[in-house]
C-alpha positions as CSV (number, residue, x, y, z in Angstrom):
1,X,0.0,0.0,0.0
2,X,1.7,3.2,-1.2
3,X,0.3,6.8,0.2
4,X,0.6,9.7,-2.3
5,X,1.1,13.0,-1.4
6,X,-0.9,15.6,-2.4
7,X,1.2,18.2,-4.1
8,X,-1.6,20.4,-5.6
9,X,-4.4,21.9,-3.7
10,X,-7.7,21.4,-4.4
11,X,-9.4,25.0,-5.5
12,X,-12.0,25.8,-2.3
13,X,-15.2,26.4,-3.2
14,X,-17.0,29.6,-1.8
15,X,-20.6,30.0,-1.2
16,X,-22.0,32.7,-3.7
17,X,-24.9,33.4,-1.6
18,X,-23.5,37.0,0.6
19,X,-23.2,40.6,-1.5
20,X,-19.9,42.4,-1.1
21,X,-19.1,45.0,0.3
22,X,-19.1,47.2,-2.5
23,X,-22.7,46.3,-3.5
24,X,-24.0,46.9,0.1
25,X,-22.5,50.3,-0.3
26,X,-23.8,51.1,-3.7
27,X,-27.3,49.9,-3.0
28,X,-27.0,52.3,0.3
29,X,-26.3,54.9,-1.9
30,X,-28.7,54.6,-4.4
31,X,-31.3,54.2,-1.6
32,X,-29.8,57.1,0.0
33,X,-30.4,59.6,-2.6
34,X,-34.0,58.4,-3.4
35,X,-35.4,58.9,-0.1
36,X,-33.8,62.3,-0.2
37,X,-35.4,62.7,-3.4
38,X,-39.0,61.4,-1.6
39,X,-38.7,63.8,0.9
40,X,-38.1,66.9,-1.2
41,X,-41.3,65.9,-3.1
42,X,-43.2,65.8,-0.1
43,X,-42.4,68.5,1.6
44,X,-42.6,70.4,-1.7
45,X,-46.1,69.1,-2.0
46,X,-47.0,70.1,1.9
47,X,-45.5,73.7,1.3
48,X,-47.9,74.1,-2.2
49,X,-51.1,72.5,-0.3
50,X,-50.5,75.3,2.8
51,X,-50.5,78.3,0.0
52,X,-53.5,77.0,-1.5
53,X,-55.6,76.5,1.2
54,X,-54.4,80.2,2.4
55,X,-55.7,81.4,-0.9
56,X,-59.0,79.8,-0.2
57,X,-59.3,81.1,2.3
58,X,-58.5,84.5,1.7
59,X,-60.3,84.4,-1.2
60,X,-63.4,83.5,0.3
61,X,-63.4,86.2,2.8
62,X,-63.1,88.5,0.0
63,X,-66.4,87.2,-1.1
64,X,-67.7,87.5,2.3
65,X,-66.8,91.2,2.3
66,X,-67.7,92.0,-1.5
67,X,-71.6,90.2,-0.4
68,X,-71.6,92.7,3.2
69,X,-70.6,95.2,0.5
70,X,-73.6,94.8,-1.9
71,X,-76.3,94.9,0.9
72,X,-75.3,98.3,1.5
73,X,-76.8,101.6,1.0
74,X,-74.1,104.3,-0.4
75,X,-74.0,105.8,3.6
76,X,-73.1,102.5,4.8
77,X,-70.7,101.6,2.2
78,X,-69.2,104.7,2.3
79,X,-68.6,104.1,6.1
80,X,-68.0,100.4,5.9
81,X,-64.8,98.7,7.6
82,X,-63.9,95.6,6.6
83,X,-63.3,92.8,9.3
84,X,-60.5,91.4,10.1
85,X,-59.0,88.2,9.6
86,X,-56.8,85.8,11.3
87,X,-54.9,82.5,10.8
88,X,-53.6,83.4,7.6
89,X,-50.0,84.6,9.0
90,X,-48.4,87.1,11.1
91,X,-49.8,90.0,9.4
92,X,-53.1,89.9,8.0
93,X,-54.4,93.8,6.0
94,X,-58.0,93.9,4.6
95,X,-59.1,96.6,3.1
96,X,-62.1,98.6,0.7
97,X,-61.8,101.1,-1.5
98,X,-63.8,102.4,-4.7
99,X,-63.1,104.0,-7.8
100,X,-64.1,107.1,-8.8
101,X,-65.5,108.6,-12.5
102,X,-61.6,110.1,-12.3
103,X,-60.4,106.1,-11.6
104,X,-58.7,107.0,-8.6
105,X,-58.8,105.1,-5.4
106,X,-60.6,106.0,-1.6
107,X,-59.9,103.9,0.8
108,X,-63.0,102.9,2.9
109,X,-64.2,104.1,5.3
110,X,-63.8,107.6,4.6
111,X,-62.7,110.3,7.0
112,X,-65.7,113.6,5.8
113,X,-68.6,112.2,3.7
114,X,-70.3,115.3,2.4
115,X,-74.0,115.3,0.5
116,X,-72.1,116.6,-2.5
117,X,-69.1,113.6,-2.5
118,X,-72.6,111.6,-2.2
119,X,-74.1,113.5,-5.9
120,X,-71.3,113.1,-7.4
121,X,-70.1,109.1,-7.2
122,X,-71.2,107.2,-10.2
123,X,-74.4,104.5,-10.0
124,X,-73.4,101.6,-10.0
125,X,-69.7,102.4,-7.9
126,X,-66.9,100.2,-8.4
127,X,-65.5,99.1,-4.8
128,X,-62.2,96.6,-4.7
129,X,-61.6,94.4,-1.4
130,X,-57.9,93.8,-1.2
131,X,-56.3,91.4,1.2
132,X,-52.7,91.6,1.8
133,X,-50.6,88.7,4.2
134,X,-47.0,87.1,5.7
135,X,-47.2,83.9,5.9
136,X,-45.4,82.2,8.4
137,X,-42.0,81.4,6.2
138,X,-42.0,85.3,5.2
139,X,-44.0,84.9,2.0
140,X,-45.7,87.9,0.9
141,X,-49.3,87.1,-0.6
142,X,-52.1,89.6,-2.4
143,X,-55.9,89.0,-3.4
144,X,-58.1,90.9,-4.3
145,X,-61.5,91.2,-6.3
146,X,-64.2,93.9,-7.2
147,X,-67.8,94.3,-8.2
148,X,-70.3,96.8,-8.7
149,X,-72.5,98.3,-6.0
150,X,-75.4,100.6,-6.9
151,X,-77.9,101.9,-4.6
């Protein structure tokens, strides 16, 4: 009975079943930058829905105003104040004025109301609510609408 050395190894077979290194890294990456991605999208998408429901809102207490505005007689209108509004920002301006024949602007209410300013406004008036507001980032926002009031 003769025993042979071995002189040459046998190759060792390794078990393909792991990743590497480098393909855990590169799959961290890539997962990295999409949920980076994700978020921007979302908070992107909160920051637009938050301006449009400000604008809703705003714009429906312009209508609010511009329906006070058109039950009025031309004494009331001409001494109307619009109310104020909160929970759109830190500053929140309302404001009425109409247009004269000349197209200039009066803010409402005004100061001396005289039975010959009263002649001399055109029928139907044109009166413009205007809302003006910060939101809470610093964002400056403006509405406004107008309408017709005669009396």
């Amino acid at each position: 009975m003769t025993i042979q050395k071995r002189t040459e190894r046998e190759p060792v077979q390794r078990s393909n079943a792991g990743f590497t290194l480098l393909e855990v890294m590169f799959a961290s990456t890539i997962f990295v930058v999409l949920i980076v991605f994700l978020f921007g999208s979302l908070l992107q998408f909160y920051m637009v829905q938050e301006v449009t429901k400000q604008r809703s809102i705003a714009l429906a207490h312009i209508g609010t105003v511009i329906e006070e505005l058109q039950s009025l007689n031309i004494d009331e209108l001409l001494e109307y104040v619009p109310p104020e509004l909160s929970g759109l920002g830190e500053e929140v301006e309302v404001s009425a004025e109409y247009i004269d024949e000349e197209e200039e602007f009066h803010l409402l209410p005004l100061e001396e109301i005289g039975d010959d300013l009263q002649a001399g406004l055109p029928n139907p008036l044109e009166v413009r609510v205007s809302m003006h507001w910060i939101d809470r980032r610093g964002q400056e926002y403006r509405r406004s609408a107008s309408t017709m009031v005669g009396w």
